[in-house]
N, C-alpha and C positions, 0 to 999 in steps of 0.2 A: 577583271574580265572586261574586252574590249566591247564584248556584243553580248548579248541575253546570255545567262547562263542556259546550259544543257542542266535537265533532269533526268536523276536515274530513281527509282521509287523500287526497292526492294520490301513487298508484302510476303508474309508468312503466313500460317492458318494455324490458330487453335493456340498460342503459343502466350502461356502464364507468364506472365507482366512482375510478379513476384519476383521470380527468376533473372530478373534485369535491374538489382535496387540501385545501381549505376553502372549502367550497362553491363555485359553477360557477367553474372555472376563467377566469381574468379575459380569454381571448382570446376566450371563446366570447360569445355574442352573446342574452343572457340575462338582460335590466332586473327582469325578476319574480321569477326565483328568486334573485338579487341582491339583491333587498328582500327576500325571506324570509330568505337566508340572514342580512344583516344584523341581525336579532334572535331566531335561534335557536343549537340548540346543534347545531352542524356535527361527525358521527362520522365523521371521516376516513377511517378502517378498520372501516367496517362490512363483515360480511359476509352470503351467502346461505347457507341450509341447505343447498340444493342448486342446480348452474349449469343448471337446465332450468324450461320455467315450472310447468308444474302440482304438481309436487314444490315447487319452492318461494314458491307461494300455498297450497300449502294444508298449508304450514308456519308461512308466515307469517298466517294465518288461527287457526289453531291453537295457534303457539308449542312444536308439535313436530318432531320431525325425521320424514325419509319413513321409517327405518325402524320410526316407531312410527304414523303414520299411515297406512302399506298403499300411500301416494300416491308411487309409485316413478317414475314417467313418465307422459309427456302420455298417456296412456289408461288410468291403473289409479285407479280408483273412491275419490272420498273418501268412509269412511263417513259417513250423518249423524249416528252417534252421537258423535263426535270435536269437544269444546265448541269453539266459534271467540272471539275478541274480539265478535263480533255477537253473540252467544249471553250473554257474560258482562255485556257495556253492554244488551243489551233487558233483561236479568233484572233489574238495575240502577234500570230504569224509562227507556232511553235509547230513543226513536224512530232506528234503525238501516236503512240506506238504499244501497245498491249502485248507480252508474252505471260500466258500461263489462266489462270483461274483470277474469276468476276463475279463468279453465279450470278449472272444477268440473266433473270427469267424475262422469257416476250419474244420477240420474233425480231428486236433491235438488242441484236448482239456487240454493237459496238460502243454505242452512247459516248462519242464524239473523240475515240480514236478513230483516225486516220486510216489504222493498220493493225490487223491482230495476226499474230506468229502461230497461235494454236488452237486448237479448238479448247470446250473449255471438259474441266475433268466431273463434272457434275450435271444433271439435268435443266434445258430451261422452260420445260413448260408446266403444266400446274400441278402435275402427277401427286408432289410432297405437301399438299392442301395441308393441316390441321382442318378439326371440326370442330368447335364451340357449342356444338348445338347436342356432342358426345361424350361431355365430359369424361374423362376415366380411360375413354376407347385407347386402345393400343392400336395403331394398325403396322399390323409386323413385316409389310415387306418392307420398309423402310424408316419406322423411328429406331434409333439410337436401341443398344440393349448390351448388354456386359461379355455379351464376345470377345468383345476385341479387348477384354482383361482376362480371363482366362486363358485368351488364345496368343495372346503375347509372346515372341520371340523373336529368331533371325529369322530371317529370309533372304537371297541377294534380288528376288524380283518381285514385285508386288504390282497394283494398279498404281497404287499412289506413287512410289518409285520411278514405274516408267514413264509417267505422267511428270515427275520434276524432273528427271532427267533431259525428258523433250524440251522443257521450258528454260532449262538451264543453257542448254545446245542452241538452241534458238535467241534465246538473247544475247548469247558470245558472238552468231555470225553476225545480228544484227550489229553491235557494237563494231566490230572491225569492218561490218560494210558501211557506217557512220563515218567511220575514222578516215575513209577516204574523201571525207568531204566533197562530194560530187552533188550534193543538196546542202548549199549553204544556209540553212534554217537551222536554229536553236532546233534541239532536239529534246520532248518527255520521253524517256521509257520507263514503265509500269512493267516488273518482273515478280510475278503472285504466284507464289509454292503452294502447294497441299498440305505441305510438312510445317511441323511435326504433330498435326492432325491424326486421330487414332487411322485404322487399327495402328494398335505399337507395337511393331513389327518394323525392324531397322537391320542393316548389312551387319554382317560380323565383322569390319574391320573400324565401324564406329560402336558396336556393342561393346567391344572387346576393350574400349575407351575407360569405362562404366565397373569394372568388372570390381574392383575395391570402391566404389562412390559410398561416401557416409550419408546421401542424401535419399536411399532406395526407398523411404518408407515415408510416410507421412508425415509432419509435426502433431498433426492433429487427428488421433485414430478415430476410427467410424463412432460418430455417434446412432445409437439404439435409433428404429422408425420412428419409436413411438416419443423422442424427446429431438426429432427434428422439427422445424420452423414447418410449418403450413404448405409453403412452393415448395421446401427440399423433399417432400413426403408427394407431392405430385412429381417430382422428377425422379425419383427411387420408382415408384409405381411405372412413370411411362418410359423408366429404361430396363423393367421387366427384375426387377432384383430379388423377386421371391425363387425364378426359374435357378439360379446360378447361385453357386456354391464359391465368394470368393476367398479365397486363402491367399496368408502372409506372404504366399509367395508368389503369386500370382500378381501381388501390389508392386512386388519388387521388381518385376519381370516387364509391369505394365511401365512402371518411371525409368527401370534401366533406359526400355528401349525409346521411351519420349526423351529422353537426353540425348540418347545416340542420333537420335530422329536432328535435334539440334543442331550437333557435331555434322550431320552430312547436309543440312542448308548452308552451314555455314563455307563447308569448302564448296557447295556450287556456288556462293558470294564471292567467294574466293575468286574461282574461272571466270568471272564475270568481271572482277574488277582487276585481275590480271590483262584482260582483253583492253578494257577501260584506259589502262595504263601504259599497254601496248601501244595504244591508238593515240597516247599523247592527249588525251582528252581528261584526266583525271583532276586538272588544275581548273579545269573551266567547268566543272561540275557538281551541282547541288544534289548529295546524295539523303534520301530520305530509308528509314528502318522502319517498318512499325509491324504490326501485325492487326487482324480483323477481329476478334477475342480470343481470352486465353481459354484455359482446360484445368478443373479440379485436380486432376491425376491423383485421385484418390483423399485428399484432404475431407475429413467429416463423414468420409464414404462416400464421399461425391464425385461422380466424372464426367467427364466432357465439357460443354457454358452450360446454358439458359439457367443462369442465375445471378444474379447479383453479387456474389458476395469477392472478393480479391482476385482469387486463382480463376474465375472466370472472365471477370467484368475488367480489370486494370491489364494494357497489354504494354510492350515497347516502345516507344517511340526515340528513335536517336536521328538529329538535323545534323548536317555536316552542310554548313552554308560561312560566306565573309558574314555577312550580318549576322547571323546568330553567335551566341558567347558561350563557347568554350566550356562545359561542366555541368555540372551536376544540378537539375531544374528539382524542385519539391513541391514547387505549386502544382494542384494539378488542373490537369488539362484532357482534352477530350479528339477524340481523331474526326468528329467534327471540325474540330479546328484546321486538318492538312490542306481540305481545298483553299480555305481564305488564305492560308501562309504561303504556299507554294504561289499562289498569282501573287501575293505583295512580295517574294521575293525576287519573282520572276519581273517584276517590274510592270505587274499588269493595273489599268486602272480600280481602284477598289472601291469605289463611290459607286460600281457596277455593278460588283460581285454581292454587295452587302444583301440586297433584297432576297440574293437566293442561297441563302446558308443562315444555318444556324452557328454557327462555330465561329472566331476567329482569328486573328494573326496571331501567334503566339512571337512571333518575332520579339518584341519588347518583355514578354513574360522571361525569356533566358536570357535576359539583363536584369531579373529580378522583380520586376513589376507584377501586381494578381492578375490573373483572369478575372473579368469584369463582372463575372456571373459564375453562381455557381453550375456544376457540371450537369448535363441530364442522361439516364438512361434510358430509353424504354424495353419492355418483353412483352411479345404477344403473339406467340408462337407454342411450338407444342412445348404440353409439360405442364401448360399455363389453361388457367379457364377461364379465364378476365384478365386484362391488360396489368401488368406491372409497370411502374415508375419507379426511380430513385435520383433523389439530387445526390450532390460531392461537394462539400464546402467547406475548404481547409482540412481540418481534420476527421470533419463528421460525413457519415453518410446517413441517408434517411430514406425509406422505401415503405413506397405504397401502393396494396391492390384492396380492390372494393370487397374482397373474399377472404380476407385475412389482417388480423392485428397489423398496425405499423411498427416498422423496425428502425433503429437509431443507435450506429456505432463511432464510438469515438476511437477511430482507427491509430489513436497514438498511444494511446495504453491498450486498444486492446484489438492488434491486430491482426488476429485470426475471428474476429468477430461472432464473442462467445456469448458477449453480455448485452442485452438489449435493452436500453438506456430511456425508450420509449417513455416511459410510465415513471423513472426516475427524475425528482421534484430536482436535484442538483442539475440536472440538463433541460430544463422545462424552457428555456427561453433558445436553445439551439432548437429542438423540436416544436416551440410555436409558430420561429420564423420556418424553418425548412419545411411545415406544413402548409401554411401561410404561400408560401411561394410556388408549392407542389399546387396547389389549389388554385393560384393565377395563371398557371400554365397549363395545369391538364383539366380538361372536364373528362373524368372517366366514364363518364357514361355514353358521351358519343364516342369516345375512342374506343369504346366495348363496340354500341352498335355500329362503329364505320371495319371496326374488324370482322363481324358478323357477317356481314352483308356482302365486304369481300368475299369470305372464305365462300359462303355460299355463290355466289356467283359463277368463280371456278370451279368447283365442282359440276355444277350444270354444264358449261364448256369442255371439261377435261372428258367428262364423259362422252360428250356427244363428238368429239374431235380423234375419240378413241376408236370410235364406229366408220366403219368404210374405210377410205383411202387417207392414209396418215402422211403428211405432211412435215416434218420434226423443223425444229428453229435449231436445232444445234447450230453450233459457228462451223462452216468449212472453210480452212484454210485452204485457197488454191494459191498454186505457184506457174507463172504467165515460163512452160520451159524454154520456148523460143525467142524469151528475153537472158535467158540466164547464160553466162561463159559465153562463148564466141559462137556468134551466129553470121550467114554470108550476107544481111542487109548493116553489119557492123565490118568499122573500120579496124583490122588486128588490132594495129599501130596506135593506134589513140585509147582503144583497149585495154591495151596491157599495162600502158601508162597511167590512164586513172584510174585502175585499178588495183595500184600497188601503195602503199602508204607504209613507213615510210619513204618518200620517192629520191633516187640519187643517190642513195648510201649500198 
């Protein structure tokens, strides 16, 4: 590459990290991120900062955790002084570009894109609070609850459908209006799906993918409430599981169609890097895969994140860069990590970046080298009554809230994490240190009360901003029409010519 690489940053939503043990698992039905992953470097055990989305975009935006960026849950405001990888590539000199979903809550919809393509598919002001002050409370117009498992099937149009679909359309023009190179600046584009985010509800011509799949059911059937861990027994309660009635086949109906959900991101990957390739720009481009957290899809009886454990907390990450090496990574790593990497591969100063990230270059990690630390997660969101943490270190994980026993799995023997290792004297010296360390890093007690104090706050605001004349931060895209196709203060003839790529064939 002569000049700065171009980024293309394909984000997905909800989207089990399991299902990727190097890259898309070969049952699934997946020609495009199969050629990607063919020549990148596949992070087997990547993980999220946090298993909910806005906490972890606008971590993974950032490169910090929610406890340092305020972004504790889908409603608590990211500030915009908080630098993002857009912030650090435009400073850079990169033309930086948003199509799709960010849940950017606040009234700064952009946080140092340049340009956004869509509005976004989800709320951004404080409406989706949690209360800590209610333990237990359900509030039912919008937490999570098992609809969208009993209610499982086709559909050819939904919200979330025509919502990827806009974003798909939108990032194809954008790429072919790139490719005419009339802005010669490096280029980021950030292209964030919905999918395959519940409800699971997918088209019939990728259900119908599915229809023989030997993976319809769980490896790990429901365990009983009453021999669930302490959080999975607050997250059965605040996704209403006493109301619903679910049946075997309801399970089936729910994973069919989150696989099919799979199968139709991947062909709008597809349209997008057909365009990519169209436009001659494929060879000059750092393509990044990940996703914001995955989804239980029923594993233990579990669904959707906010939890810890694999099918929520581990998502995808595949680099397709010259630096990075080719195959199959096991160390794991964290999407903390994408801002530092993306600016060190992008060739941006990193004695700059360090102070504002938590994460960093993995670049050398897929040449085989460790991450220098182990992994963090935090939760403190609904579901939750007091803040959760977990470290990642090599094989173990370790997870701690002030409300409940810690947990400690040795994810190589045992990794549907049935056995909790805590209290066993054979792992006394992984669980000294990984508490030992939890304990240098978090003080859970202000992380309780700086959570507290948020949630209450917006509440007072969301109410009083309800009252009178309502104002909404949503993103509108507008489009300038009297720039666009041939206007009389434009020359046809110079028009038509850079307007075409490729020119003279």
């Amino acid at each position: 590459m002569s000049k700065k690489p171009n980024i293309l940053i394909f984000m997905v939503d909800q989207l089990n990290g399991t299902l990727f043990p190097d890259g898309p698992a070969d049952w699934l039905h997946t020609p495009n991120l199969d050629k990607l992953a063919a020549k990148s470097a596949r992070f087997a055990k990547n993980y999220t900062s946090s298993p909910l989305c806005a906490p972890a975009r606008a971590s993974f935006m950032s490169g910090q955790l929610p406890s340092r960026t305020g972004v504790y849950d889908n409603a608590a405001e990211f500030p915009s002084s908080v630098p993002t990888y857009a912030h650090h590539l435009r400073s850079a000199g990169y033309y930086t570009c948003l199509s799709g979903k960010m849940h950017f809550v606040g009234a700064d919809q952009l946080h140092g894109f340049e340009e956004r393509l869509t509005t976004d598919v989800y709320p951004p002001d404080f409406g989706w609070t949690p209360d800590y002050r209610k333990p237990g409370e359900r509030i039912e117009w919008w937490y999570h609850n098992l609809g969208s498992v009993t209610g499982a099937g086709v559909a050819e149009i939904t919200n979330q459908l025509e919502y990827d679909d806009e974003v798909a359309f939108n990032a194809c023009q954008k790429i072919r209006n790139l490719s005419r190179r009339i802005d010669d600046r490096p280029w980021a584009l950030t292209v964030s799906f919905t999918h395959p985010h519940d409800p699971y509800v997918a088209r019939r011509k990728y259900w119908d993918l599915y229809e023989d799949c030997a993976h319809l059911e769980p490896e790990v059937s429901e365990i009983p409430f009453e021999e669930q861990d302490e959080h999975s027994k607050r997250l059965f309660l605040a996704n209403d599981y006493t109301n619903f009635d679910i049946t075997k086949e309801d399970i089936r109906r729910s994973r069919r169609a989150y696989f099919a959900n799979i199968s139709y991101i991947d062909d709008k990957i597809g349209e997008i890097m057909e365009a990519l390739e169209g436009g001659q720009m494929d060879e000059e481009t750092i393509i990044v895969f990940c996703s914001d957290h995955g989804d239980m899809i029923g594993e233990k009886g579990l669904w959707f994140k906010m939890s810890f454990y694999e099918g929520s907390a581990r998502t995808p990450l595949m680099i397709c860069a010259p630096q990075m090496k080719t195959g199959l990574v096991t160390e794991p790593v964290s999407n903390l990590d994408i801002n530092p990497t993306l600016c060190a591969l992008a060739g941006v100063d990193m004695s700059a970046i360090a102070p504002w990230t938590d994460g960093e270059d993995i670049t050398p990690v897929s040449h085989g080298k460790k991450r220098s630390t182990p992994v963090p997660i935090e939760y403190a969101a609904e579901g939750s009554y007091a803040p959760l943490v977990c470290l990642v270190d090599g094989n173990y994980k370790y997870t701690k809230c002030e409300l409940d026993p810690p947990q400690l799995f040795d994810l190589s023997t045992d990794p549907h994490e049935l056995n909790n290792l805590a209290s066993d004297p054979a792992h006394s010296d992984a669980y000294n240190r990984l508490s030992e360390m939890a304990d240098e890093r978090w003080d859970l007690a202000k992380f309780d009360s700086e959570v507290r104090s948020s949630q209450a706050a917006r509440w007072v605001v969301y109410e009083a901003l309800r009252n009178g004349n309502y104002f909404p931060w949503d993103f509108q895209p507008l489009q300038k029409a009297s720039e666009r196709y041939m206007r009389n203060h434009m020359d046809l003839n110079i028009l038509e010519e850079q307007n075409r790529f490729p020119r003279g064939e």
